[in-house]
N, C-alpha and C positions, 0 to 999 in steps of 0.2 A: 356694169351692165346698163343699157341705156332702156329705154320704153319701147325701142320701137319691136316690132312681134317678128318672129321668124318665118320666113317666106320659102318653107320647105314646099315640095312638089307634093301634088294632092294624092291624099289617099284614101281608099274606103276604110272607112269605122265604121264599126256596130258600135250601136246604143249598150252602153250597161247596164246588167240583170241586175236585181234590186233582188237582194240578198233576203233569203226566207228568214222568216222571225225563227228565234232560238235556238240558233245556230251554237255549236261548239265552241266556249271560248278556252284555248290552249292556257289561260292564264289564270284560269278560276282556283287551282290549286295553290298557288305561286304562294310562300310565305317572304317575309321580311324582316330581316332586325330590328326591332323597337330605336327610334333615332335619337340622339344622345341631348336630353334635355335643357343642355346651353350651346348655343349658337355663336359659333364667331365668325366676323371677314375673315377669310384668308384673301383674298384680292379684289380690286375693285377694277370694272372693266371704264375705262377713263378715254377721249379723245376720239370717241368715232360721231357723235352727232352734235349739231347744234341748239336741239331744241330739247324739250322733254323727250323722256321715252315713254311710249305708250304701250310696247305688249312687247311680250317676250314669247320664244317657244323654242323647244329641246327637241333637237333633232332626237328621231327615234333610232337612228342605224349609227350614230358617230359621235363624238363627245364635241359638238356643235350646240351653239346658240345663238338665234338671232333677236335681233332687237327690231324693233320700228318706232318711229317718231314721228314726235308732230313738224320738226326738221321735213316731211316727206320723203325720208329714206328708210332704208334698210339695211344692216348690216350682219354680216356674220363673222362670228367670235371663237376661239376654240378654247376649249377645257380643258385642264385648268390654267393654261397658259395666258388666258387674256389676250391672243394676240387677234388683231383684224384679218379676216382671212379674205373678206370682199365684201362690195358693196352695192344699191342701187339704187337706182332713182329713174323715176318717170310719171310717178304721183304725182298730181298739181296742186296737192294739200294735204293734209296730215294722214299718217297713217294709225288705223285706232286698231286692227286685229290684224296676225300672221299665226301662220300653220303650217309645219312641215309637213310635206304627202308620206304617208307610213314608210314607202321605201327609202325616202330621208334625200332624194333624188330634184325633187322642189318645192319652191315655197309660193305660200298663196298668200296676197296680201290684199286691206282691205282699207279702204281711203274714204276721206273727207271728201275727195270729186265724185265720188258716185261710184268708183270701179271698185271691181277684182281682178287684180292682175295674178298670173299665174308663173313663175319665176322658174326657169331651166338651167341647173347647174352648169353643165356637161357642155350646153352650145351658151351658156354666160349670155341671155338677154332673156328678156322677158317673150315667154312662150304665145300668150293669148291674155287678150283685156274681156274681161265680160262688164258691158257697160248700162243690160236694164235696168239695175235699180233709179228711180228717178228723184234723189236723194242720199245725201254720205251714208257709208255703208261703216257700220262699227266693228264686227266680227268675220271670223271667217274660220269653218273649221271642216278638216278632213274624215269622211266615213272610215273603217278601220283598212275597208278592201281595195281605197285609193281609188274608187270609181268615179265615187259624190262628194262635193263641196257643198256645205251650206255655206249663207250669207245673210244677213240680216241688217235693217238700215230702215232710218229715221222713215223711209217711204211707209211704213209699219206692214213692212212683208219680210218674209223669209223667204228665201231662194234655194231651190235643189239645183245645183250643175251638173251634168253629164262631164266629166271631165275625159272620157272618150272621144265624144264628139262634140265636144267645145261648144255646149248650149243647155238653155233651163229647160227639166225637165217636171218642174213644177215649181207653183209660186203659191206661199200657203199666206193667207187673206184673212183678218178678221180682226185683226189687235186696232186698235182705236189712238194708239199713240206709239213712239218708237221704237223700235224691239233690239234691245243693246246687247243681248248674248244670245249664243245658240249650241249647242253640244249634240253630237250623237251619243246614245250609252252604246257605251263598245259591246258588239257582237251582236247589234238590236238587225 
C-alpha cells in the first residue's frame, strides 16, 4: 500500500452520533478459561521489519496481527501461521500506535511525523491522513461503534476523529506535557 489517499467521488456524510453513556455491553457476561500458568513460543513472526517494533494490535474479526515500527511501516501477519500477509508505508517516521477499526476492515496508524493515517484493506492504500496534531503522535485507538478515533501526541492533546467525515470533532486541552496513551472503556 503506498500513502497516497484514495480519490473516490465525493459523497454526503453525516457526522457521527456520540453514543449515549451506559449503553448495553453484549460482553458483560462473557466468561473465560483461567490461562495455563507457563507460557511458551510456539512461533516467532521473523523478516518483516527493519527496525524495532513498536505496537502491535489483534484484529477483532480474523486471526490477524499487525505490527508497526520505528522501520515507518506496517505489516500484517496471520495466526498462527506467521506468514506476511501485506504491508505499508507512507510514514516519514516511526510508527508508535495501530488499531484495528472493530469491523477489522482498517487500520489506524499513528506516527513520529505528526499523522494518523487511516489504512483500507479492501482498495489496498491508505484511506485519509489526519494531519492537526502539531507534534509525533504516539497512540491511536478505535471507539467500540467504529465512529471515533482518538489520538494523542507529544502536542499534549487528545484528538476525537469523526471517522465519517474524515475530521476532529474535538481537541481535549490541558495536560502540561505529552499524553502517550489513550483508551476508550468499551461501551462508554
Amino acid at each position: 500500500m503506498s500513502g497516497s489517499p484514495n480519490k473516490d467521488a465525493k459523497q454526503t456524510v453525516i457526522p457521527a452520533t456520540i453514543p449515549q453513556k451506559d449503553r448495553f455491553n453484549p460482553n458483560l457476561n462473557e466468561t473465560h478459561e483461567p490461562a495455563n500458568s507457563r507460557l511458551n513460543c510456539i512461533k516467532t513472526f521473523k523478516g518483516g521489519h527493519t527496525m524495532g517494533i513498536s505496537s502491535v494490535s489483534y484484529n477483532p474479526k480474523k486471526n490477524i496481527i499487525a505490527t508497526g515500527s520505528d522501520d515507518s511501516t506496517w505489516n500484517l501477519w496471520s495466526v498462527p501461521n506467521c506468514e506476511l500477509l501485506m504491508n505499508g508505508s507512507g510514514h516519514l517516521d516511526w510508527i508508535g500506535g495501530l488499531d484495528f477499526h472493530p469491523r477489522g476492515n482498517m487500520l489506524a496508524t499513528a506516527s513520529g511525523d505528526g499523522t494518523v493515517k487511516l489504512w483500507d484493506f479492501s482498495n489496498e492504500c491508505c484511506a485519509h491522513t489526519f494531519t492537526e496534531h502539531g507534534q509525533p503522535v504516539w497512540k491511536v485507538a478505535f471507539h467500540d461503534t467504529g465512529d471515533f478515533l482518538l489520538s494523542c501526541s507529544m502536542d499534549h492533546t487528545v484528538k476525537m476523529w469523526d471517522v465519517n467525515v474524515l475530521k476532529s470533532r474535538f481537541t481535549f486541552r490541558g495536560h502540561v506535557d505529552s499524553v502517550n496513551a489513550i483508551q476508550f472503556l468499551p461501551y462508554s
